[in-house]
N, C-alpha and C positions, 0 to 999 in steps of 0.2 A: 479434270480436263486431261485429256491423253496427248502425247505428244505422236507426232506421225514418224516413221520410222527414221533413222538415218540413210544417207546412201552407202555407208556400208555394212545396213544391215545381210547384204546378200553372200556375205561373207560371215555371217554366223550359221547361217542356215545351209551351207553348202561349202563344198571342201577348196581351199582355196584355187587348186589345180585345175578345178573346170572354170574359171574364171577371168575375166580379162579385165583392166582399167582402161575407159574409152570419154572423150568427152561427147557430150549428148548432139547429137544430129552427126557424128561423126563414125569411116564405116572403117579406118583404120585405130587399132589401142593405142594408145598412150605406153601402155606396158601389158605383154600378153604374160606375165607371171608375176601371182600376187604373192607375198609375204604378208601375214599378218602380228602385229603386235599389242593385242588386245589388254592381257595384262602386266599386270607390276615387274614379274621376274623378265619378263621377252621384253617390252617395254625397257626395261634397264640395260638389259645385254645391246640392245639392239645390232647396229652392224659391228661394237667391235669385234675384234680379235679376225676378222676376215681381209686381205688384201686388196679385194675390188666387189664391184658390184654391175650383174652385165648388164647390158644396157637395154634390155627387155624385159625386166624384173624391178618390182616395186616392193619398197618394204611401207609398209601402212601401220602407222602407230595412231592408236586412239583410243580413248579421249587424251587431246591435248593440246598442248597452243604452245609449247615451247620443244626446244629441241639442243643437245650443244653436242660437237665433234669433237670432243678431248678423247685421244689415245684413237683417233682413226686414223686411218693409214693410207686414206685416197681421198679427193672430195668429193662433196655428193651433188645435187641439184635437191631444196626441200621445197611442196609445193604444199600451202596451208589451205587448207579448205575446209570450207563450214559445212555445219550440220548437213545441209542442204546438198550439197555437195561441189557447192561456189568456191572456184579459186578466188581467193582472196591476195594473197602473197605468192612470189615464187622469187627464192633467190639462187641463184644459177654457182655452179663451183666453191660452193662455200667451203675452207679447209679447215683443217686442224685447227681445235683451240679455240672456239668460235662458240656463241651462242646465238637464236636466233629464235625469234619470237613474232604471234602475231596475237594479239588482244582478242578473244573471240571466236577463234579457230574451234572445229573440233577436234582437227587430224592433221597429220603430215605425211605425205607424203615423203620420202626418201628414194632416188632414185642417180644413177650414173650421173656425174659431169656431164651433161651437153645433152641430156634424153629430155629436158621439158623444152628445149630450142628446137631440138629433131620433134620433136611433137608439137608444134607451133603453139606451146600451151601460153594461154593469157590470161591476166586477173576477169573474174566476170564471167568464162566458160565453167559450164556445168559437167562435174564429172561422175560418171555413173562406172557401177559394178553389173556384170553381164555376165552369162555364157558368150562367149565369142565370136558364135554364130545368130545369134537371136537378133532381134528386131532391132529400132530406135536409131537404126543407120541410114544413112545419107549415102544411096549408089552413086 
């Protein structure tokens, strides 16, 4: 039995920079600049050693269900989303020293303090990987 793709698979197959994260029926991004952190070594780095993170830029770790902020320098907003591409969790400003978990997840999300509130994001909204102009928008 095959499994059907993830939602971000569109992100292996294409260079992050033509790419935006947007929630499904929705015709503004969530974040028009993807980061990816698909394996071990990015995955581990991930945002440390940087002082912010701007607020139109998403760092995308995955596969994973947990996440923790020791030795970061700003807080983030982390938004867990399943396979599917279901917000499951989103915990807003989480800081330093922190870990943060969601049973089942297959991603995170990593994104500025206060970008998943400016993006009216909710547990339950579906979020897809896109070119930025394509289809699946609500004019």
């Amino acid at each position: 039995m095959s499994r059907r793709p993830h939602f971000l698979a569109p992100l292996l197959q294409r260079a992050a920079g033509d790419l935006a994260l947007y929630v499904e029926g929705r015709s503004e991004p969530v974040a028009r600049t993807l980061e990816s952190a698909f394996d071990s070594a990015t995955r581990n780095r991930g945002l440390l050693g940087r002082d912010a993170l701007a607020p139109d830029v998403a760092f995308v770790i995955a596969p994973t269900s947990a996440v923790h902020t020791f030795g970061m320098r700003f807080p983030i907003d982390l938004v867990f989303a399943a396979r599917d591409g279901r917000v499951m969790k989103i915990r807003a400003a989480v800081p330093a020293r922190r870990i943060a978990v969601a049973l089942g997840a297959f991603a995170v999300i990593e994104m500025a303090a206060g970008a998943a509130d400016r993006a009216a994001l909710r547990p339950g909204d579906r979020l897809v990987v896109r070119p930025p102009d394509s289809g699946d928008s609500v004019r």
